[in-house]
ZAMARGU-4260 file (C-alpha; in steps of 0.2 Angstrom, whole numbers, plus 5000, padded with zeros to 4 digits):
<rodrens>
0) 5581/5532/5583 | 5575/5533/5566 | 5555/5536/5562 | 5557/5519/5550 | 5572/5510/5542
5) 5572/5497/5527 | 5589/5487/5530 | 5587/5480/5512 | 5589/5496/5503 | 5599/5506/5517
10) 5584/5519/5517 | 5578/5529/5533 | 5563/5540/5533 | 5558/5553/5543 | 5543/5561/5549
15) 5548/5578/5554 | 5533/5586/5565 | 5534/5606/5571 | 5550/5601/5584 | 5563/5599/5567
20) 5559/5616/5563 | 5569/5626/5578 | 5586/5632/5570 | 5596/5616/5584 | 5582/5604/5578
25) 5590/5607/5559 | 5606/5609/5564 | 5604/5592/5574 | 5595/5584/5560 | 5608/5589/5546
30) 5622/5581/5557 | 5613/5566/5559 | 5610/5564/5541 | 5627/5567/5535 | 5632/5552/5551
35) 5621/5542/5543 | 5625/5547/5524 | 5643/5542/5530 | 5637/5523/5532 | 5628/5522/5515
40) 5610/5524/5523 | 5600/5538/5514 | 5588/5548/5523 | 5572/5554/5516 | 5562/5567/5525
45) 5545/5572/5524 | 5535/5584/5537 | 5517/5579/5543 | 5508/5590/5533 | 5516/5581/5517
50) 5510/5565/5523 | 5493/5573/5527 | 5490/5579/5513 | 5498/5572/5499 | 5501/5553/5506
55) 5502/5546/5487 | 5515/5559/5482 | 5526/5554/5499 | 5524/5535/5494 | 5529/5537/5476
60) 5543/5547/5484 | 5548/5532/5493 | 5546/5518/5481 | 5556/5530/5468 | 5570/5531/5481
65) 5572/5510/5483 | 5570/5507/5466 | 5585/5520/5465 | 5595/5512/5477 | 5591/5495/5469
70) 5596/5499/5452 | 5613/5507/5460 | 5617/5493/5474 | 5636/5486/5472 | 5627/5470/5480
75) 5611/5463/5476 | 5598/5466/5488 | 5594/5449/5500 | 5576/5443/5498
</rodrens>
């Protein structure tokens, strides 16, 4: 289950809290990237402490990324 996913731009972010940060939580979560990688989707990641304390930083982050994915899309993006 992703954290949230924008079908539109193929873009999944996650919000990694203290679990991601065991050495199987990485290893887990570099496999399922590179899964999801394999099916076009890019994954951002952000922790909680990021979010917490530089929201607008994480949101630029974000909007960076579709606008990225937009100006690259082989397919125009549905409205």
């Amino acid at each position: 289950v992703l954290d949230f996913y924008a079908p539109r731009s193929k873009l999944a972010i996650e919000v990694d809290g203290d679990s991601h940060f065991f050495p199987e939580a990485m290893e887990y979560d570099r496999e399922r990237t590179t899964y999801l990688e394999g099916f076009g989707i890019e994954v951002l990641r952000f922790t909680n402490l990021e979010i917490f304390e530089n929201l607008e930083g994480v949101l630029t982050s974000i909007e960076q990324a579709v606008a990225r994915r937009k100006a690259t899309s082989p397919e125009p993006f549905p409205l």
